[in-house]
C-alpha positions as CSV (number, residue, x, y, z in Angstrom):
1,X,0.0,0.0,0.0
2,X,1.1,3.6,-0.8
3,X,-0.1,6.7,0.8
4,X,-1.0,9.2,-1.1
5,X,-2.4,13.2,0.1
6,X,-5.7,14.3,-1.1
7,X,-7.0,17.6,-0.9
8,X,-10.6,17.6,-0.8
9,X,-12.3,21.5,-1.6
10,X,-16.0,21.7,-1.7
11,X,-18.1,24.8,-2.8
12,X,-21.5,26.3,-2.3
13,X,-22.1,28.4,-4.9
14,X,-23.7,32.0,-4.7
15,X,-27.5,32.3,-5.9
16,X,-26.8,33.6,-9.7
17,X,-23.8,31.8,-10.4
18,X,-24.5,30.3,-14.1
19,X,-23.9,26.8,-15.5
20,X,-20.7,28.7,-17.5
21,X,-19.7,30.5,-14.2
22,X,-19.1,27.1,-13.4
23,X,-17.9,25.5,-15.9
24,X,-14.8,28.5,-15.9
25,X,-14.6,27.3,-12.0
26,X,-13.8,23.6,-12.8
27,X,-11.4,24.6,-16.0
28,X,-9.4,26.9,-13.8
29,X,-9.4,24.9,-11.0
30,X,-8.1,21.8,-13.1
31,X,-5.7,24.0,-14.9
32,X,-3.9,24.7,-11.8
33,X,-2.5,20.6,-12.5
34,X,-0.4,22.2,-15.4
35,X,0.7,24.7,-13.5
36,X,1.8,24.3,-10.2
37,X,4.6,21.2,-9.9
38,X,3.3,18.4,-7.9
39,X,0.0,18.1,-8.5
40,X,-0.6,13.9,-9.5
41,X,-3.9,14.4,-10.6
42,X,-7.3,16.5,-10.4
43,X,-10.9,15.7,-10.8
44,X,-14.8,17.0,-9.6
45,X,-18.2,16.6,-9.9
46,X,-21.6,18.0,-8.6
47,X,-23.1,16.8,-5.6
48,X,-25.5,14.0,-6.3
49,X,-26.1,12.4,-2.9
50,X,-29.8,11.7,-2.1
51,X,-29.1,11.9,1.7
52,X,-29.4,15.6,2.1
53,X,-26.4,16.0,4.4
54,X,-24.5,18.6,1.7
55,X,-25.3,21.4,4.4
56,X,-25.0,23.9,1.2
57,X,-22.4,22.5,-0.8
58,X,-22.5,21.5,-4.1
59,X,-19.4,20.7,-6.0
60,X,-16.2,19.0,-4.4
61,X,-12.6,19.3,-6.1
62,X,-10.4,16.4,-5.3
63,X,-6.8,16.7,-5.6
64,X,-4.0,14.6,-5.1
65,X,-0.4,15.6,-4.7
66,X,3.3,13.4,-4.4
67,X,4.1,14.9,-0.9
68,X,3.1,17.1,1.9
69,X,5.9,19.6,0.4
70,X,4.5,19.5,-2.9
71,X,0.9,20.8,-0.9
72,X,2.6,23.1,1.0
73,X,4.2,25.0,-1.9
74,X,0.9,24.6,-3.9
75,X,-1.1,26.6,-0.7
76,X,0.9,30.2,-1.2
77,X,1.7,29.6,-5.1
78,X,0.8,32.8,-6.8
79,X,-1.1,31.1,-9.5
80,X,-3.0,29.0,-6.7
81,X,-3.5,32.4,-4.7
82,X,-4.8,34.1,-8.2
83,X,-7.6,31.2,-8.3
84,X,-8.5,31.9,-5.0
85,X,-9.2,35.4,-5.4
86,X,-11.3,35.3,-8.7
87,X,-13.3,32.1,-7.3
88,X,-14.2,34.6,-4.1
89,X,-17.0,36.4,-6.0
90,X,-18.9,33.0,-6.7
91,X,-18.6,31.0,-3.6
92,X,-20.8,31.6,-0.5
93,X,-19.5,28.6,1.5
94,X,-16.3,26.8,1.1
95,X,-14.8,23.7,3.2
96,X,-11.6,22.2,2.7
97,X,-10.0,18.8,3.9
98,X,-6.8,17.4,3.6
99,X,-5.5,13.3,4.2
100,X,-3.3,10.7,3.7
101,X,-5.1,8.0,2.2
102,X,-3.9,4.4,1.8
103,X,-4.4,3.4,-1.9
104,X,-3.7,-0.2,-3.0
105,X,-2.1,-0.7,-6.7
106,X,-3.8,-2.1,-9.3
């Protein structure tokens, strides 16, 4: 077994915020892979969870980098920290979560 560190981000979106608002999120957001070093390998989706427990959020971001360094440079990168000021004007809620998790090879 490997471990491996995720960064989990999930958004609740502003009232307003268009299906191309968010469509820009997700392609900057995933563009950030290309650009910062040490990012292994991006991916998101919309909330679909019947259980109601999303307390406001609807998308998560899932990100997995080669070391807790390679995190750590990515949290005060300029391009990260450019993201995170244009994303400011369409989230309302934001929650983010970070962990080693043991992934088996296939």
């Amino acid at each position: 077994m490997t471990q491996v560190l995720r960064h989990v981000v999930m958004f609740g979106f502003n009232e307003g915020v268009s299906a191309g608002d968010l469509a820009e999120v997700a392609r900057r957001f995933g563009a950030l892979r290309d650009q910062i070093p040490g990012i292994l390998a991006f991916e998101w989706g919309e909330n679909v969870s019947p259980e109601g427990l999303s307390d406001g959020l609807s998308h998560c971001f899932f990100m997995t980098f080669e070391s807790e360094a390679a995190r750590d440079a990515y949290l005060p990168h300029p391009t990260h920290q450019a993201f995170v000021a244009w994303i400011g004007a369409f989230v309302a809620k934001a929650v983010v979560v970070d962990y080693w998790a043991e992934a088996e090879s296939a």
